[in-house]
C-alpha positions as CSV (number, residue, x, y, z in Angstrom):
1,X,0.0,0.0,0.0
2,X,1.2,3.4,-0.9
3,X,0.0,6.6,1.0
4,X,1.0,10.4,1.6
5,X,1.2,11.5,5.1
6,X,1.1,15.2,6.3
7,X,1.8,16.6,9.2
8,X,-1.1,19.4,10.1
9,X,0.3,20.8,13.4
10,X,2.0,19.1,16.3
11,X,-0.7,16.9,17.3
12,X,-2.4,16.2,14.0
13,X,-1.4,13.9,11.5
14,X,-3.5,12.6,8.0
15,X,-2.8,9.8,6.1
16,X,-4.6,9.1,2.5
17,X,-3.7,5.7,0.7
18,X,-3.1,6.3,-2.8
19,X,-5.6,4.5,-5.2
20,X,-6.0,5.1,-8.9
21,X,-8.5,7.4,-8.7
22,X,-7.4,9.7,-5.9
23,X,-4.0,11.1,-7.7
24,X,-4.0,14.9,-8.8
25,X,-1.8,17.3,-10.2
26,X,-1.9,21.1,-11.4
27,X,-1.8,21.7,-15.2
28,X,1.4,23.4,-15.5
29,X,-0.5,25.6,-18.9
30,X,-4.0,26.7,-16.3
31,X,-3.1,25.3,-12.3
32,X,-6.7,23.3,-13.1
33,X,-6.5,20.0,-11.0
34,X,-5.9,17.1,-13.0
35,X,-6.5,13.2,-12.5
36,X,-3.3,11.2,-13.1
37,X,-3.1,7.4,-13.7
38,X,0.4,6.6,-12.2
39,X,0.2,3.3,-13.5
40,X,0.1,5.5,-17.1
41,X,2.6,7.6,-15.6
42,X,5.1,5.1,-15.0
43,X,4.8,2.8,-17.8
44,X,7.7,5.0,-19.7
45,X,11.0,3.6,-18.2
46,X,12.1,7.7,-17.6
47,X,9.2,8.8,-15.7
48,X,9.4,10.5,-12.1
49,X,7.2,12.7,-9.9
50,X,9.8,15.7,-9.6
51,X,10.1,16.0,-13.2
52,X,7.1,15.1,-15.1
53,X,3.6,16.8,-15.2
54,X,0.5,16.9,-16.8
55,X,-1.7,19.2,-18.9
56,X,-5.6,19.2,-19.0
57,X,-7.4,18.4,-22.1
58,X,-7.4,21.7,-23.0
59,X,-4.2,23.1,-22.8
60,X,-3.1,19.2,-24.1
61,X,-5.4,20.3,-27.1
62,X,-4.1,24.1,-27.5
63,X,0.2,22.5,-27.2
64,X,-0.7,20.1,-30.1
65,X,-2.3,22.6,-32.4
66,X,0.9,25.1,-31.9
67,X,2.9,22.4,-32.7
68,X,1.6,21.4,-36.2
């Protein structure tokens, strides 16, 4: 099992087991959350947390039409 822990003040503590459908990050093109499948994720051999991130459908959408 897999989880994130944070510690909220001295006495307070929260843990939240990570599940497939629980995972979130900011689009890096509008700070909208987005849901991210780690298991997609991590299927490419050179993926890592501190270095890869992932646009919403539409800023995926507005990157692909300024690169054609």
């Amino acid at each position: 099992m897999f989880y994130v822990k944070e510690r909220l003040s001295d006495t307070t503590e929260i843990t939240v087991q990570i599940h497939y459908n629980n995972v979130f990050c900011a689009c890096p093109g509008c700070g909208c959350p987005v849901q991210v499948d780690l298991a997609d994720l991590f299927s490419d051999d050179d993926a890592d947390l501190y270095s890869s991130s992932v646009y919403c459908p539409d800023c995926s959408q507005k990157l692909m039409e300024e690169r054609r």
